[in-house]
ZAMIZA-649337 format. One record per residue (C-alpha): residue in three letters; x, y, z. Coordinates in steps of 0.001 Angstrom, whole numbers, plus 500000, padded with zeros to 6 digits. Example, Ala and Ser with C-alpha at 12.3 -4.5 7.8 and 13.67 -1.06 7.14 Angstrom:
<sites>
ala512300495500507800
ser513670498940507140
</sites>
This chain:
<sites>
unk468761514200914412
unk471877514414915865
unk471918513073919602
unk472824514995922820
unk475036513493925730
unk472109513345928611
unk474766511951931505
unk478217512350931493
unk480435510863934519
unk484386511952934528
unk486759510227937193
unk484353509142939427
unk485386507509942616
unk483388505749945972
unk484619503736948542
unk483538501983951957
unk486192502053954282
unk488730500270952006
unk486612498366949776
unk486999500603946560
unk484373500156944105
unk484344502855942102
unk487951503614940487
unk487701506698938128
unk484978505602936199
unk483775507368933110
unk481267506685930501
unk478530508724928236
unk474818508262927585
unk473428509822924613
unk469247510838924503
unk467443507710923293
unk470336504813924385
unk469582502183926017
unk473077501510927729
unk473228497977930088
unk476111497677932272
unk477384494099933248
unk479521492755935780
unk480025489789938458
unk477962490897941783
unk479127493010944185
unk481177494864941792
unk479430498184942212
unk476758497936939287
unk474418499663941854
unk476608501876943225
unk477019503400939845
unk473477504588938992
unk472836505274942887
unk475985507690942819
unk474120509508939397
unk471287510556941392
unk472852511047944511
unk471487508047946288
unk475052507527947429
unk477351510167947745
unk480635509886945769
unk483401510390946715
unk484840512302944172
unk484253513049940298
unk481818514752937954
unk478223513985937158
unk476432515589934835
unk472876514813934391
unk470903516791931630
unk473632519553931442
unk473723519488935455
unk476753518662937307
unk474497517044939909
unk477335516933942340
unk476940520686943079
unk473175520845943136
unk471496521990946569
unk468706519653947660
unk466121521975945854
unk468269521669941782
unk468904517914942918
unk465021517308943626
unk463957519210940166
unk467194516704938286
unk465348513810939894
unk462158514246939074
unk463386514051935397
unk465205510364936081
unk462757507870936778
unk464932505025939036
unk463770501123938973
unk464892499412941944
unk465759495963941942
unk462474494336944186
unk460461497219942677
unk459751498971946143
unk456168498879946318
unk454624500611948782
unk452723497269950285
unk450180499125952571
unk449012501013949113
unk447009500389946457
unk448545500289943294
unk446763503265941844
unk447928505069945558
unk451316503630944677
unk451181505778941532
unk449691508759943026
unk452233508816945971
unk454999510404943788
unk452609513118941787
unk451750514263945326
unk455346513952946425
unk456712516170943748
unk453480517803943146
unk453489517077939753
unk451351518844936932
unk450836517786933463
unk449006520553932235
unk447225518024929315
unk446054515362931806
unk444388514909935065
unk446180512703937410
unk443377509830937358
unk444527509752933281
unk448041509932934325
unk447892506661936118
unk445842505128933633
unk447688506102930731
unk451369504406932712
unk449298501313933893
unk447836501152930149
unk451730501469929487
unk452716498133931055
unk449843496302930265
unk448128496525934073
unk444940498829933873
unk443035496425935243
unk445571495886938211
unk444608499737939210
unk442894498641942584
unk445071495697943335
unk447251495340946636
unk450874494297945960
unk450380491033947497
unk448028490004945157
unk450923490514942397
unk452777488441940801
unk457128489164940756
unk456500489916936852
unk453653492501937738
unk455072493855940634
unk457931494552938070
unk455753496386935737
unk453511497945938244
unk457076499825939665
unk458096500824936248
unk454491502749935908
unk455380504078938740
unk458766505586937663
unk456670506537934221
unk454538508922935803
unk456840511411936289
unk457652511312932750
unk461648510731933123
unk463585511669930414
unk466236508816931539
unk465843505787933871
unk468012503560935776
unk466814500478935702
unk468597498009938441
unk468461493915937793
unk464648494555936303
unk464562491073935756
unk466030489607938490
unk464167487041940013
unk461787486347937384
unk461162483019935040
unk462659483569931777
unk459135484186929925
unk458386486978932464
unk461782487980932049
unk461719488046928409
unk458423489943928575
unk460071492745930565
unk462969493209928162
unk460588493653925497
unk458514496555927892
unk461891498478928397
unk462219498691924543
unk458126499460924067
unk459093502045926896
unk461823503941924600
unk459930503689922106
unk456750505861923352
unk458446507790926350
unk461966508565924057
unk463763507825927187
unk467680506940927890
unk468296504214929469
unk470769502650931897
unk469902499117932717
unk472496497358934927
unk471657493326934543
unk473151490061934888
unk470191488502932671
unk472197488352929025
unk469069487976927458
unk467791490773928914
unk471232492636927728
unk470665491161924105
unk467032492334924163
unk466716495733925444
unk470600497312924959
unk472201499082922314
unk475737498729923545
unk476845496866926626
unk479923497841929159
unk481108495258930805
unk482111496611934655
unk485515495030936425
unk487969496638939212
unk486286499882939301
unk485879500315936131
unk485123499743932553
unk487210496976930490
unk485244496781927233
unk482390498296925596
unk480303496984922251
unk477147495472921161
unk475589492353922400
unk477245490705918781
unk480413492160918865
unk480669491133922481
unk479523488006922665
unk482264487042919593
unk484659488264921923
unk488366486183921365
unk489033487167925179
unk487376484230927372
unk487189486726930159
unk484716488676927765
unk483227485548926083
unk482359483789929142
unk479790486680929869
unk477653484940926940
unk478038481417927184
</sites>
């Protein structure tokens, strides 16, 4: 089946004051990749995927997000885009006053979303049974671990049933079993959602796990793009030290 382009950013620019961070960046992500973006921090890894869904306003450029140029949508189209791209922030952004089944009710109710096969008490079972937490259904986030508060947000994005998501550092913060677990989870997630992906990460093993092709982020932009082999045999120590 041949694959369809579900984002495309052209020249894409975004500044603060005059720190520029984003420098007429371009890139493609085709249904069903799993793209991860690398880069030293504070390089604008974040700001990328924020400016996709309008999190941050760019400055300037295209995006187009499941054949919408999202950067001339109304509040309304923009809403209805991100309903379709499910967006993992970096703690997770639990709600910590909710349960986690009110956690994953909060954005049905927010978007007032219908599946018209399932009810919304199998909705958050089925994305809890997802990441391996169904029995976590009454749970407060305090009594979470970082690794389940981790999967516990991604059932949470799941629920929507996104077509893409943006994951941001998912396993930032975590041992490297936990770490290693998640990785796997993004991949189990592609493989029974059919999402895209983008998953900005400094974790390498997370990159080697759960990417098809890395791009490697520097001065605003893009400097190399390949998989985590082809990278990581890289003759240019500026590349290679990304792996060692």
């Amino acid at each position: 089946m041949e694959k369809e382009n579900v984002i495309v950013v052209n020249n894409l620019y975004k500044s603060f004051g005059d720190n520029d961070i984003l420098n007429g960046i371009g890139f493609t992500l085709q249904s069903g990749e799993n793209l991860g973006v690398v880069g030293k921090s504070g390089i604008g890894k974040s700001v990328l995927i924020k400016c996709i869904v309008r999190l941050i306003e760019p400055d300037w450029g295209e995006v187009n997000v499941l054949g919408t140029n999202v950067l001339e949508c109304n509040e309304i189209e923009l809403n209805e885009i991100r309903k379709k791209v499910g967006y993992l922030f970096q703690g997770g952004a639990l709600y910590d006053s909710m349960s986690v089944r009110e956690n994953l009710l909060f954005p049905i109710r927010r978007t007032q979303f219908v599946d018209k096969k399932k009810d919304t008490e199998e909705l958050i079972e089925e994305s809890l049974r997802s990441v391996g937490l169904l029995d976590a259904i009454d749970k407060m986030p305090s009594e979470l671990s970082g690794g389940m508060k981790k999967r516990i947000a991604l059932a949470r994005t799941l629920i929507l049933r996104p077509e893409i998501i943006l994951y941001d550092e998912p396993t930032t913060g975590l041992d490297a079993v936990t770490s290693g677990e998640i990785s796997e989870l993004i991949l189990k997630i592609r493989e029974e959602y059919n999402t895209a992906a983008i998953i900005i990460t400094h974790d390498m093993k997370c990159a080697k796990i759960a990417t098809d092709s890395i791009k490697i982020m520097k001065d605003g932009g893009f400097i190399v793009q390949g998989t985590y082999d082809e990278l990581s045999h890289s003759e240019e120590k500026e590349i290679r030290d990304y792996f060692i």
